[in-house]
C-alpha positions in Angstrom: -55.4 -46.0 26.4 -54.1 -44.6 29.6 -50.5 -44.6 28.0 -52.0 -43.0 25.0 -52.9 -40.2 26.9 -49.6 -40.0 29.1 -47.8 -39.5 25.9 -50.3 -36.5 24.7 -49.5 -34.8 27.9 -46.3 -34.9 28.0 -45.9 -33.8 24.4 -48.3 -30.7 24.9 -46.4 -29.6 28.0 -43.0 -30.1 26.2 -44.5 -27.6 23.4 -45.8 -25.6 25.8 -42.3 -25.2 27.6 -40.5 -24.7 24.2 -42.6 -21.8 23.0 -42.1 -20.0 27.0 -38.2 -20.2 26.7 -38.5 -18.6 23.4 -40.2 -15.5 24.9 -37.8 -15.3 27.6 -34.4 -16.1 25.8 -35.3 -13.6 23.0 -32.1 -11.7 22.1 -31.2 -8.3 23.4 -30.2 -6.9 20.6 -34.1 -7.7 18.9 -35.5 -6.1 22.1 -33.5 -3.0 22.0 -34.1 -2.7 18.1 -37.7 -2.5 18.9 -37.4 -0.6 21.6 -34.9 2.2 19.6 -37.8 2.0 16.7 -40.7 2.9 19.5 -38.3 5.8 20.8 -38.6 9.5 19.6 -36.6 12.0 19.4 -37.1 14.5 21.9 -35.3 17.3 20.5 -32.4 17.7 17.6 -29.2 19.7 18.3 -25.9 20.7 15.9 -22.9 18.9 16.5 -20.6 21.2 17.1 -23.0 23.4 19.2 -25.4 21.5 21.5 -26.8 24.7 22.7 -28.7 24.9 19.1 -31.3 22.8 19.8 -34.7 22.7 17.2 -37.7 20.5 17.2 -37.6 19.2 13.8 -34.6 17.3 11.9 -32.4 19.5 9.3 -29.4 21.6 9.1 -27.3 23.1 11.9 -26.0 27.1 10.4 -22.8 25.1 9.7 -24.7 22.9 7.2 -24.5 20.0 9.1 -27.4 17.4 10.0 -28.8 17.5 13.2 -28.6 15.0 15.9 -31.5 14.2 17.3 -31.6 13.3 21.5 -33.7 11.1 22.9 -35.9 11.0 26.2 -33.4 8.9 27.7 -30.9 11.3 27.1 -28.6 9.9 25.1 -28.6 10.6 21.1 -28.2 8.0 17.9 -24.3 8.0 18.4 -24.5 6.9 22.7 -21.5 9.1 23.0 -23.4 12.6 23.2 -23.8 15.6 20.6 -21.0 14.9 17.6 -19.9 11.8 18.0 -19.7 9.7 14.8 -19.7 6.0 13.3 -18.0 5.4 10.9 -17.5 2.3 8.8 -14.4 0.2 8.4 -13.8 1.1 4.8 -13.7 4.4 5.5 -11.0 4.2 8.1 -9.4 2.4 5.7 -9.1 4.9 3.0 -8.2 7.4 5.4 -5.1 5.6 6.5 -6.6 6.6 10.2 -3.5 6.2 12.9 -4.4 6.9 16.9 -2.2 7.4 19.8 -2.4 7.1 23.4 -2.4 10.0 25.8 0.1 9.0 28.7 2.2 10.8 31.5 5.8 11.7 30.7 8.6 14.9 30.9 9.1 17.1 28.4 12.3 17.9 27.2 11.9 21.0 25.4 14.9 22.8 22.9 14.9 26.3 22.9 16.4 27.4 19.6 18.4 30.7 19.7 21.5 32.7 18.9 24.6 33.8 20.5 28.0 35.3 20.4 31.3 34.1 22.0 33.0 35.7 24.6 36.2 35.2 26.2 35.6 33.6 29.7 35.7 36.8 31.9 36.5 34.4 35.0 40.3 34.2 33.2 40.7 37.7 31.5 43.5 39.8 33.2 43.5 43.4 32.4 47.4 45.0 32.7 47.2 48.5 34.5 50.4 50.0 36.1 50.9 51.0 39.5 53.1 53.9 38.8 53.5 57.0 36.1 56.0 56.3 33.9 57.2 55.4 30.0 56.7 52.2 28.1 60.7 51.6 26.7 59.9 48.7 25.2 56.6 46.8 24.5 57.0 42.8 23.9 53.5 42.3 22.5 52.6 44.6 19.4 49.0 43.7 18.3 46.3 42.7 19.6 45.7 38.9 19.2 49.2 38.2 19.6 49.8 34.5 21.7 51.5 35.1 25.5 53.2 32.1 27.1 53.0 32.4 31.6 56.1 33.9 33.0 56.9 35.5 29.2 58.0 39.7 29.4 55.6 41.7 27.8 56.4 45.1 28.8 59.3 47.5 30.3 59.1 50.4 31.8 61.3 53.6 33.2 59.0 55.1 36.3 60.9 57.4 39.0 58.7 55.6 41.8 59.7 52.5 41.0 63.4 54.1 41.3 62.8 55.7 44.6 61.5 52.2 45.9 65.1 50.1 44.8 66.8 53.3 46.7 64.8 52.6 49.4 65.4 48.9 49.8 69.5 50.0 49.3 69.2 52.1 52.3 67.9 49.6 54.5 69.7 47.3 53.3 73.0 49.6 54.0 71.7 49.6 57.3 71.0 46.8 58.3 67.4 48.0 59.9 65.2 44.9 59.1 62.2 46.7 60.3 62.9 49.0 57.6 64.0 46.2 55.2 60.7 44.7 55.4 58.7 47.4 55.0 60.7 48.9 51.6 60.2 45.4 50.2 56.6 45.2 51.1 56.3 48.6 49.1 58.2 47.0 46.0 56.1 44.1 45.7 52.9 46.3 46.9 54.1 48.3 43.4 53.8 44.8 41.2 58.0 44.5 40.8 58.1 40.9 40.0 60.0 38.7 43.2 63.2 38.1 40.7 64.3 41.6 40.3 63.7 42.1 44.2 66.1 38.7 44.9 68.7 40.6 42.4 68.4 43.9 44.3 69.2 42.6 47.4 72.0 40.2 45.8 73.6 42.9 43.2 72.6 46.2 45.2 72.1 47.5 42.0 69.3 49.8 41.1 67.5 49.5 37.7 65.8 52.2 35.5 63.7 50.2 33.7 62.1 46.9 35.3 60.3 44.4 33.1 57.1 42.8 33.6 55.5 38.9 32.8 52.6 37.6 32.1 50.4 36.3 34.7 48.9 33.7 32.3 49.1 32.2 29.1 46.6 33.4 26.2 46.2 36.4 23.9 46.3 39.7 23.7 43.2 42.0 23.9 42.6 45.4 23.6 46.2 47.0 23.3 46.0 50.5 23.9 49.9 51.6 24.5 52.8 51.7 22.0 56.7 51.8 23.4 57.5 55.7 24.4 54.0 55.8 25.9 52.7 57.5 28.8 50.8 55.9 31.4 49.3 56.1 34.8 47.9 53.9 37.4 44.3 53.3 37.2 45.3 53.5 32.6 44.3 49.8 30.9 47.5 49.2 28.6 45.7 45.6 27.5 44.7 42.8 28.7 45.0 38.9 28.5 42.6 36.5 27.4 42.2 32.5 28.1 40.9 30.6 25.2 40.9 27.2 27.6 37.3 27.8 27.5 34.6 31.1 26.4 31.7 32.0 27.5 28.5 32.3 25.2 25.8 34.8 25.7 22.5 34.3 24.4 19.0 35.6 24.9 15.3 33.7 25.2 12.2 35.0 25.1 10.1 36.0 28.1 8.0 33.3 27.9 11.1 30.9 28.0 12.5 32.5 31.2 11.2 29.8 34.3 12.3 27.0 31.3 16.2 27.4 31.6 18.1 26.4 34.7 21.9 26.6 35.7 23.6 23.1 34.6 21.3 21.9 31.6 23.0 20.8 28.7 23.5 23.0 25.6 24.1 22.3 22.1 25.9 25.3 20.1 26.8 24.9 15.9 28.8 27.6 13.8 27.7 28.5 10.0 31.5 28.2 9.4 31.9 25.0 10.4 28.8 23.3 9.2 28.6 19.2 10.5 30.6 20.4 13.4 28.9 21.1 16.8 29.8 21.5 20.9 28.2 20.4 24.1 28.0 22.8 26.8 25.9 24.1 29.6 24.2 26.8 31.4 26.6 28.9 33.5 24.5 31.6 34.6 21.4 33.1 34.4 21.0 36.7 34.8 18.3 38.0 36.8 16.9 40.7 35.1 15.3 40.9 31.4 16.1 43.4 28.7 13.7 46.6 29.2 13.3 47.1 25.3 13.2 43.5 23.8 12.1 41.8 26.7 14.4 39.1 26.4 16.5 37.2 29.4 20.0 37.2 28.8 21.8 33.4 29.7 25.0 32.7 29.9 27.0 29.5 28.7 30.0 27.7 29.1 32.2 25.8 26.2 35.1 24.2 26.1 37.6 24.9 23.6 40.5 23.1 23.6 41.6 23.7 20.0 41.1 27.2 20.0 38.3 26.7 17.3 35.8 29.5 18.7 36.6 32.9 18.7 35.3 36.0 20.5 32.6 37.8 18.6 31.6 34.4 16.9 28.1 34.1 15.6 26.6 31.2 17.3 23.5 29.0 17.1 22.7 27.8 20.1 20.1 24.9 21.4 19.1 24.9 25.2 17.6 21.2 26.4 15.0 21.9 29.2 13.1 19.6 31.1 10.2 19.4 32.7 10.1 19.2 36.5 7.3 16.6 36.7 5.4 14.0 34.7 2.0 15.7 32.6 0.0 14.3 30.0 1.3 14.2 26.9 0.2 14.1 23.0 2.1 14.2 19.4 1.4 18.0 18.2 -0.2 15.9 15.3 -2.6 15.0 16.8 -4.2 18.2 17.9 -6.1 20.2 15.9 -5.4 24.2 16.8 -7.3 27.1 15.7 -7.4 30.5 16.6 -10.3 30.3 18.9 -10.0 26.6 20.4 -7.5 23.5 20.2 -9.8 20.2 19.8 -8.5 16.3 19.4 -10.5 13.7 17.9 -11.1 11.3 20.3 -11.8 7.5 19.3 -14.5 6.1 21.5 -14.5 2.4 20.1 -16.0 -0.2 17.7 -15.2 2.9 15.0 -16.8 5.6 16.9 -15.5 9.1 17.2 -15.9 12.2 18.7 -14.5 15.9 18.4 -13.6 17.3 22.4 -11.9 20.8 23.4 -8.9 20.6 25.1 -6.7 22.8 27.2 -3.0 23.0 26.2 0.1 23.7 27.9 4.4 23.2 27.1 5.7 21.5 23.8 8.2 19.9 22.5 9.7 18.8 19.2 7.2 16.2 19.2 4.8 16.3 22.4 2.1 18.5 23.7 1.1 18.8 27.4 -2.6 18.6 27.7 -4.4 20.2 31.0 -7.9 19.2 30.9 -10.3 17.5 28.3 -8.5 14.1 28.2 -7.4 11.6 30.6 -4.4 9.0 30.8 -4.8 6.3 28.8 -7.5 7.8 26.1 -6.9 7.3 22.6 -7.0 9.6 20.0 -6.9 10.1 15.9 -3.3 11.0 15.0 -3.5 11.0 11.5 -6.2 11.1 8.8 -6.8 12.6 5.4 -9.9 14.6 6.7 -7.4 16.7 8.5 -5.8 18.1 5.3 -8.6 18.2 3.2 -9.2 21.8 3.6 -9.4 24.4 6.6 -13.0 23.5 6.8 -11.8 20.1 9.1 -11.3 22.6 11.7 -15.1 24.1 12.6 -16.4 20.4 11.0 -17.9 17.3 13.4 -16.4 14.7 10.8 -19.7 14.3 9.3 -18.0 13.5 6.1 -16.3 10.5 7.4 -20.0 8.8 8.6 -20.4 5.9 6.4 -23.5 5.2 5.0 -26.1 3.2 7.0 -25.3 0.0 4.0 -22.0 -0.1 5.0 -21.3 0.7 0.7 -17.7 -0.3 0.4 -17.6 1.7 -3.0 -16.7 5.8 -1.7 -16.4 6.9 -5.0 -19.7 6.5 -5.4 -20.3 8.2 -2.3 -18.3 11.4 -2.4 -17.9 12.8 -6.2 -14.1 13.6 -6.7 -15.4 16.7 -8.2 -17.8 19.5 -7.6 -19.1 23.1 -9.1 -18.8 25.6 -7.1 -19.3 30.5 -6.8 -16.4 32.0 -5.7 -15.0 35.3 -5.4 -11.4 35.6 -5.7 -9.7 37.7 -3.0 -6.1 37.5 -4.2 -3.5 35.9 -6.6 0.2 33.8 -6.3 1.0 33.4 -10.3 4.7 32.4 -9.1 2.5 29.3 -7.5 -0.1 29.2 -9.7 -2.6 29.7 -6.9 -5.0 31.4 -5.7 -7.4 32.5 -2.8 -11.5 32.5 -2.7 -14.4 32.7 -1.0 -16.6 30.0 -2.1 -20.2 28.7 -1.5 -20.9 25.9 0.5 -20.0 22.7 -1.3 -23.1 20.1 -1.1 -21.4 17.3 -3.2 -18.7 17.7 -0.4 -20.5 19.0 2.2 -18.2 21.2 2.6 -19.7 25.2 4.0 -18.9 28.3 3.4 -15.4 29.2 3.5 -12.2 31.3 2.7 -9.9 28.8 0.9 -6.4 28.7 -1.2 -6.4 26.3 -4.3 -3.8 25.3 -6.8 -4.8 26.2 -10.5 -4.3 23.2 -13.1 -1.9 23.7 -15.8 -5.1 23.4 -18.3 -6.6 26.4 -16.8 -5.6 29.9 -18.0 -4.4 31.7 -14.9 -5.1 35.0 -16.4 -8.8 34.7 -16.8 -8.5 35.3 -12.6 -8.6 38.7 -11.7 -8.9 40.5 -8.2 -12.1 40.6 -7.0 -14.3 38.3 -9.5 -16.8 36.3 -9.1 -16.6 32.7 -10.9 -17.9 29.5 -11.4 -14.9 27.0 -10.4 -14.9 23.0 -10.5 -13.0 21.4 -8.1 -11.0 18.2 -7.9 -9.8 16.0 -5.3 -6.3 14.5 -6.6 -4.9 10.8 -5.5 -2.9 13.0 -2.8 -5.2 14.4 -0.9 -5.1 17.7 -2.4 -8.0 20.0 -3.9 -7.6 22.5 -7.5 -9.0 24.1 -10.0 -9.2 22.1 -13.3 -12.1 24.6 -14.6 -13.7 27.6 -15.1 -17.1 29.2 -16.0 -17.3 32.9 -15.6 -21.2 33.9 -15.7 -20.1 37.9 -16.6 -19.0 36.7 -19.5 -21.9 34.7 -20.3 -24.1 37.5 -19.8 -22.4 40.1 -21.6 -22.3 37.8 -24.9 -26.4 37.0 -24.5 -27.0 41.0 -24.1 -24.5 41.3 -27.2 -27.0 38.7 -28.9 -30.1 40.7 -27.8 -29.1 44.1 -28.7 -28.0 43.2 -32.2 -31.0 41.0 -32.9 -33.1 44.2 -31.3 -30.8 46.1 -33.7 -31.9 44.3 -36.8 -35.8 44.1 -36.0 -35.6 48.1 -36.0 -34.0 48.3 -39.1 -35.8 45.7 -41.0 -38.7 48.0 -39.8 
């Protein structure tokens, strides 16, 4: 009996101790569903404006749901006012990519023109020291190709006489005080050290002496012929090195701090398409152009085959870099609008939100961003709702919230076509397209909107005029694109029914 009752005991207290561990081990996530189905809303607020707060659930003046915001103060999404869940086959139909917001340099092209220039560091101008006459010229165009040490000019002066006379006499006299000076006014006049060696050898005075060229390269600017007159401070031409030219280009204001002595250039020539030269930054000049308020910059080429030519168009690239390391994006990924630039930042477990975002440099590629993300935060890069319609730029992403059933059928979901008013505000028949004002869009919960569409090939273009008001339908094609497959104008309608009436009105009066 005693054992009878042992066993009674300790089965009731093993009951008992079963059904106390199933109070206390009951799952969170069963708690916190009944604790989210006590909670209330304390207030609901629009998701792209959480200053628009109302008491009651319903639409925001952009046509979107409220959010409502609990006492704890967090709303239904955990992540504040417009963040949004949305379901796996959603993402999926989006073809949704993200990217990563990380520290790195920029290295930013600035795309201009310019025109080649000889290098000015190796262009000699000719001027004579003396009057006299040109007897005979060597070079007789401009362009012509000089050799270093070549004659390219004679001429008959009487000062340059007077100065061999001179050197005679002291020669004659044997005064080398005097010697020295009369040769230090020959070569002080340019006379070229050979025809002094053959006036002190020969003793020999010449009329006309010949002068060489200093350097090898072209001629530029001839403004003498033979039996002209010159003077000193006169430019008879002047000799140009095509070792290496000079380009000049201009950048915008706003490009100015970007471009830096030494960085590497990239220059390409209509002419010579496929073809292209690396240079760099010679010079920058220190003050911008008063009128087009542009900075002039100067490069430097190499041009060992002579293939560039002064007063050569030029299209030039200019590779800047960044000094330090900032936060950078892909331009895809940010969503820009006239009034604010916004990114769609992915929060996790398929949970998204819209934020505002400061932006600075870009490249080719990247975007610096100042303030509204942080290193490391991920962001949507790609998705369909971002070319849907200019609409995706005022929108929370309400349309990509999947239903609370998780429905993997979105047709069902979103109609691929929809009736909609417009008023047309202008016409491209070359495109076949054309620009409205339509209503707001319930089937797509789309709002109100300015809009350009494509016009099907079944649709007669010319029933759209300037200024009408129409009924449109609207579908969504495989591609992500949105036009007009039909049309229903209401004028019409009206104006055949009042046709109707006054006829039948007609008839009753004259059966009378």
């Amino acid at each position: 009996m005693n054992n009878n009752l042992k066993m009674i005991s300790i089965l009731v207290i093993g009951i008992l101790t079963g059904i106390s561990a199933s109070i206390l081990y009951t799952p969170k996530n069963e708690i916190a569903s009944e604790d989210s189905a006590k909670a209330k809303p304390s207030y609901w607020v629009a998701p792209m404006n959480p200053n628009y707060r109302s008491d009651k659930p319903g639409k925001s003046p952009m046509g979107m749901d409220l959010i409502p915001v609990y006492e704890d103060g967090t709303d239904s999404t955990d992540f504040g006012p417009g963040a949004v869940k949305i379901s796996p086959a959603v993402i999926n139909k989006l073809g949704m990519r993200t990217s990563v917001a990380t520290f790195g340099t920029l290295q930013t092209s600035i795309k201009t023109v310019g025109y080649v220039q000889y290098d000015q560091d190796q262009l000699i101008h000719i001027n004579p020291r003396v009057e006299g006459w040109i007897e005979e010229l060597y070079v007789k165009a401009s362009g012509d190709p000089v050799i270093k040490g070549q004659p390219i000019y004679s001429i008959y002066s009487p000062a340059l006489v007077n100065a061999q006379e001179e050197m005679l006499l002291a020669l004659n006299r044997n005064d080398q005080r005097l010697i020295t000076a009369s040769e230090a006014r020959l070569k002080a006049l340019l006379i070229p050290s050979e025809e002094i060696k053959a006036l002190r050898k020969n003793r020999i005075v010449k009329q006309n002496i010949t002068f060489y060229a200093d350097q090898s390269g072209v001629i530029d600017n001839l403004n003498v012929r033979e039996g002209s007159f010159v003077k000193p401070g006169m430019t008879m031409f002047s000799i140009g090195s095509l070792t290496q030219v000079w380009v000049e280009a201009e950048v915008f204001e706003r490009q100015a701090n970007m471009v830096k002595v030494g960085q590497e250039v990239e220059m390409k020539l209509d002419y010579l398409p496929g073809q292209s030269w690396q240079g760099k930054v010679d010079y920058v000049y220190p003050a911008l152009d008063s009128k087009t308020r542009t900075l002039k910059v100067r490069l430097r080429f190499d041009n060992t085959n002579a293939a560039l030519k002064p007063n050569m168009f030029a299209q030039v690239s200019i590779k800047t870099r960044s000094d330090e390391d900032v936060l950078l994006l892909p331009r895809e990924a940010v969503i820009r609008t006239g009034n604010s630039d916004r990114v769609v930042l992915a929060l996790g477990e398929g949970k998204y939100k819209s934020v505002a975002v400061t932006l600075g440099r870009f490249d080719d590629d990247k975007i610096q961003i100042k303030s509204g993300l942080y290193d490391g935060d991920v962001v949507v890069s790609s998705a369909q709702f971002l070319l849907d319609s200019e609409s995706n730029k005022t929108s929370d992403l309400k349309r990509m919230r999947a239903p609370d059933d998780e429905q993997e059928n979105i047709q069902a979901i979103t109609p691929e076509t929809a009736w909609v008013e417009a008023k047309v505000n202008s016409l491209m028949a070359a495109h076949r397209m054309i620009n409205v004002d339509h209503q707001a869009v319930s089937e797509w919960e789309w709002p109100q909107m300015t809009m350009d569409f494509i016009v099907d090939d079944s649709v007669d273009f010319s029933v759209f005029t300037v200024g009408a008001v129409l009924h449109i339908e609207l579908e969504k094609t495989s591609d992500g694109l949105v036009k007009v497959v039909n049309i229903h104008n209401p004028k019409a309608t009206d104006d055949v029914s009042n046709t109707t009436h006054q006829a039948d009105h007609s008839g009753m009066e004259m059966g009378e």
